[in-house]
N, C-alpha and C positions, 0 to 999 in steps of 0.2 A: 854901939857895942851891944847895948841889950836887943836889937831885930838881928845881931849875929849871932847869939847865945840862942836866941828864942828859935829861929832857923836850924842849928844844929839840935835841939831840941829838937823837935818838930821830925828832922831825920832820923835821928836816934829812933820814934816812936814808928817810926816808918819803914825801920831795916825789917822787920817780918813780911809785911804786906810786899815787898820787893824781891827779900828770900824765897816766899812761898809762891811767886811768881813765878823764879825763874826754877825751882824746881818742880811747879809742871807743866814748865815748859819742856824741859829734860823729860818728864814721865810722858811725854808725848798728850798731854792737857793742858793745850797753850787754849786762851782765855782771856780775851779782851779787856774784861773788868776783874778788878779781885774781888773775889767769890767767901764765902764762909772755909769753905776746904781750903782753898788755898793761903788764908790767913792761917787759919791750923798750921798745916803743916809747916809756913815759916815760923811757927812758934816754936815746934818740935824741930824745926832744924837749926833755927837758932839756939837751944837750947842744948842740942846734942856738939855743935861747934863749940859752944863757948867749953862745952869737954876737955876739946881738941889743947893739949898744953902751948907750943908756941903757934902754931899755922892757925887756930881756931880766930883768937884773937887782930893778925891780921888780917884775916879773910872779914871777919865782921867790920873792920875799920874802911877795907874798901867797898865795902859794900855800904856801911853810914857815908861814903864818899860822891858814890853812885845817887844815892836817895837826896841827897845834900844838893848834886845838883840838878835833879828831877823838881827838887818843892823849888828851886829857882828858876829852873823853867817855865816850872806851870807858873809862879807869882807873875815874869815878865810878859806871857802872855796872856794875864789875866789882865796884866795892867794895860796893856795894849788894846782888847778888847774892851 
């Protein structure tokens, strides 16, 4: 129970770095690795969603859903390696 808490944890901290991704990737600044810009601007865009009254809040939850299971991917293929 506590490596599933600590996991969505872990997501939670991680919806910016995924946010700011995938918007520039939309601004046509797609980017291998996250970058300082691209952390920004998932901070500002996460910030300007959580605005958003009901769609803001879902949007953020699939998005911690997304990152939720990125950090399970990377652990299983960490673990493999």
């Amino acid at each position: 129970m506590f490596g599933y808490l600590s996991l969505i944890v872990v997501s939670l901290i991680g919806v910016p770095a995924v946010f700011g991704r995938l918007l520039m990737n939309i601004f046509n600044r797609p980017s291998q690795q996250v970058t300082l810009l691209s952390l920004v601007v998932g901070i500002i865009g996460v910030a300007l969603c959580m605005l958003i009254p009901l769609i803001g809040p879902m949007v953020l939850l699939a998005l911690m859903i997304v990152t939720f299971g990125a950090v399970i991917d990377v652990l299983i293929r960490g673990l493999r390696n």
